[in-house]
Phi, psi and omega in degrees: 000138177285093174312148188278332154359264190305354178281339196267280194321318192298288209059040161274153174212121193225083137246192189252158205230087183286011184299309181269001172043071163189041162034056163276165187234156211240107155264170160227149157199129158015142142191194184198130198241144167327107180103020210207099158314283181304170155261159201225186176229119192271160194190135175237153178215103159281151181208138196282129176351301179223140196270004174261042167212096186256039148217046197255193208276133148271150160230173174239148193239131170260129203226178167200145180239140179244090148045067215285132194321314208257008172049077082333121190235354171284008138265169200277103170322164179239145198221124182260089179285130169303177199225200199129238350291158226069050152254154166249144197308307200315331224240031174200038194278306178349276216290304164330281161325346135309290182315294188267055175271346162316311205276000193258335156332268173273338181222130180315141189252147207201119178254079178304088177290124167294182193271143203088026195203137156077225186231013167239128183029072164330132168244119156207168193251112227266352181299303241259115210228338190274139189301338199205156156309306191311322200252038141289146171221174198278337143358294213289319185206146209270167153281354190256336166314311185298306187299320178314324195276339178276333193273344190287318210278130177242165171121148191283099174298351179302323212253323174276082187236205184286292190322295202281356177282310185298329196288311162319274194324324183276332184282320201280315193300299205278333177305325211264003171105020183249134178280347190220169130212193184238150174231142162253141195229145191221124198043253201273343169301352178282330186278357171280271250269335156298306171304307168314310185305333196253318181258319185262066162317291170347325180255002148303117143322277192213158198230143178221116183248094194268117169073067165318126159241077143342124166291313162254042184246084164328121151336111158139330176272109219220343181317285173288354189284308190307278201347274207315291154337300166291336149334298162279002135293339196264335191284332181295345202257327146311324148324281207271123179295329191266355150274340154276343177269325207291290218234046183298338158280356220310311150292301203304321192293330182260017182258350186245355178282309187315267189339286202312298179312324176296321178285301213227100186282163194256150141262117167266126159270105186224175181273102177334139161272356158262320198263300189130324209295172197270145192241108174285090167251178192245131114347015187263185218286295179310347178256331163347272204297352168255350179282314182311303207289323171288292194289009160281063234214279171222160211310306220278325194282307160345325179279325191290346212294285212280035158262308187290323140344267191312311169275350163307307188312297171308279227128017189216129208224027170275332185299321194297296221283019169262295211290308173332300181295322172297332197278327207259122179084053180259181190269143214285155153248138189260100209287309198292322189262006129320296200283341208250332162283300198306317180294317178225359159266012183221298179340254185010289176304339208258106201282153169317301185296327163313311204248025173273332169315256236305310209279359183263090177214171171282329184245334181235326167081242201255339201319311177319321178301318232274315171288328170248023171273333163294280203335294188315282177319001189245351182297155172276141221232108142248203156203100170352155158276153187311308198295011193276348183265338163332120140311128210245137199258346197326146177264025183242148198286123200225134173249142171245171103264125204236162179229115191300015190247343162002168168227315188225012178217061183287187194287358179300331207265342150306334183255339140338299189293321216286001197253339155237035167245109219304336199266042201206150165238122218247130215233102184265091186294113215278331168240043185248158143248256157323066186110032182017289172300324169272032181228348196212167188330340194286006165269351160269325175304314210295308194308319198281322141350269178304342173263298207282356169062349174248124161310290186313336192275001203242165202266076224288345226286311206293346176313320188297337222272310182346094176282166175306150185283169175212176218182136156326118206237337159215221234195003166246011171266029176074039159278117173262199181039029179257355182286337178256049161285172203232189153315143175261137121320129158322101198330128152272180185248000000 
């Protein structure tokens, strides 16, 4: 006889999930993830590829559930949809398990790389270098990157879309035994988690929605929104005296950085940050705007842009090209499963006159457009049903977060969702930007949120404490990694 001892030591578990009468097979196990002291429980669950073919191709999604600290197993877990789209959840358990340590407390946190991400069938593109979509330029990639990166990719493309990620997320809730959970969602994870709310009302408790991406506000048009932001970095800094005496041109200086570059782009010599070795990157306009556009992302990186503005504008373009070397080997976007939601469930919609509007701005002009406008035509083509655009009504107690400093989820889109959800409190963080909770108190609301359930009910007062933004001001105020930068090279052609 097998003592329940070892069974408890082992901790495997290999069943079959007869809920879909498609034999996927589901383990747990002991484990231990980077950056994660304790053990934690690793978990694969197959599942078919497309779920209206049930003797069609399987794949498996891969999850960790982390624990609730206090080994509790009688509160309703939090389940953390990635954002992206194309991030994978498993490969950012670290930085979590920080953000949510309140919430970790009393309840396991159960994390899902979606499918196209991560350890479940990954699409990713081997081109693809950049930390984020935002701070891609058509630089990253050729036309012949994309068909190379399309001929790698296996798998029905059809099939790794919202709908079927969510489909994924609800078979991992019912593998582990849970009847409800609560999920929090961050950027494009706000739009996993509005897709949820709409085919499983049922299995929600509760939804926390960070940095709204609307189901119906396309992926892509980022122009005036990065304008709006970077605007208001330019106004803040006026505001602040040791930043208006410092840097009192500061648009014009960064309207004359744009132009010299557009003509004539820069070579930078710097040291790879993995290998050492000296690395050449180009400079250039599109990249100007994409190193920019990423650090107005969050409050800490937002203070350096106008020193690095002001010292590009002199001619010393070693600070940018430091931020550019931080950016490169971050946790990652799988890029085939970027281009493969957004080309055809956000392209498609977005009209000539969308993106001659978002191009009429102060900071990129189209620049944002330029990547998936390569991209996209060359993608394989499906196409959502109208409802997948339909605004969603779910009747479940919904916390929103919006950070007024957004670059690319500002707070209209928070008040978008918010207008058809009957249960929901839309909460605007006046000196947050991108992703509320990971930079501020609102991951203690979010906890007090999840035991008490009244969106409208919660104690907002630490919010107040959230400073004003404030800025660098010279090249001895602690900027780091700019030392094994090199010689600047001349513009090219």
């Amino acid at each position: 006889m097998i003592k329940s001892g070892m069974i408890i030591s082992l901790f495997i578990l290999l069943v079959s999930i007869d809920a879909y009468s498609q034999h996927q097979q589901f383990t747990l196990e002991d484990c231990h993830v980077d950056g994660i002291k304790s053990q934690v429980k690793c978990g694969k669950l197959q599942v078919l590829e497309n779920y209206n073919k049930a003797d069609g191709e399987h794949i498996t999604i891969n999850f960790v559930v982390l624990p609730a600290i206090d080994n509790s197993d009688d509160k309703t877990p939090l389940m953390f949809l990635a954002g992206g789209p194309g991030q994978a959840a498993v490969e950012l358990a670290s930085g979590l398990t920080n953000v949510f340590y309140e919430v970790r407390k009393t309840r396991d946190l159960i994390l899902v790389d979606q499918r196209g991400t991560g350890g479940s069938h990954p699409l990713q593109c081997e081109e693809a270098s950049e930390q984020n979509i935002y701070a891609l330029t058509p630089e990253n990639f050729s036309i012949q990157d994309i068909n190379d990166c399309l001929k790698n990719l296996t798998g029905d493309l059809s099939q790794y879309n919202s709908e079927n990620g969510i489909r994924d997320f609800d078979a991992v809730r019912e593998a582990l035994g849970h009847q409800k959970i609560n999920i929090y969602g961050g950027s494009y994870g706000t739009r996993a988690g509005l897709v949820y709310m709409r085919m499983f009302p049922e299995s929600l408790r509760s939804v926390v929605l960070d940095s709204v991406g609307p189901i119906e506000v396309p992926i892509g048009l980022f122009g005036q929104s990065s304008a709006r932001s970077f605007n208001l970095l330019l106004q803040n800094c006026q505001k602040e005296l040791s930043c208006q005496q410092a840097f009192p041109q500061l648009e014009q200086e960064f309207q004359t950085l744009l132009a010299r570059l557009a003509e004539a782009p820069t070579q930078v010599n710097i040291a790879h940050p993995r290998l050492g070795t000296q690395t050449q990157f180009v400079i250039s306009k599109a990249k100007l705007l994409g190193i920019i556009r990423s650090q107005l992302y969050s409050v800490s990186t937002r203070s350096l842009v106008p020193l690095v503005i002001h010292q590009a504008y002199l001619g010393n373009y070693m600070p940018l090209a430091g931020l550019i070397a931080q950016t490169e080997g971050g946790q990652g976007i799988y890029i085939g499963l970027l281009f493969n939601i957004t080309c055809n469930e956000d392209y498609p919609r977005i009209s000539p006159a969308d993106f001659e509007q978002d191009t009429d701005n102060n900071f990129g002009g189209d620049d944002s457009h330029s990547s998936f406008k390569m991209a996209c035509p060359l993608w394989p083509q499906y196409r959502p049903g109208e409802a997948f655009y339909q605004p969603v009504t779910a009747d479940i107690p919904t916390l929103i977060l919006s950070g007024d400093l957004d670059p690319v989820t500002p707070p209209s889109n928070g008040e978008y969702s918010a207008k058809s959800l009957p249960n929901n409190h839309h909460i605007v963080v006046k000196n947050a930007a991108h992703t509320v909770a990971m930079s501020t108190c609102a991951s203690d609301i979010i906890n007090e949120f999840l035991t008490a359930l009244n969106p409208k009910a919660l104690d907002e007062s630490c919010l107040d404490d959230v400073p004003n933004e404030s800025f660098m001001t010279n090249l001895n105020g602690g900027i780091t990694n700019f030392e094994p930068l090199t010689e600047i090279q001349g513009g090219t052609d």
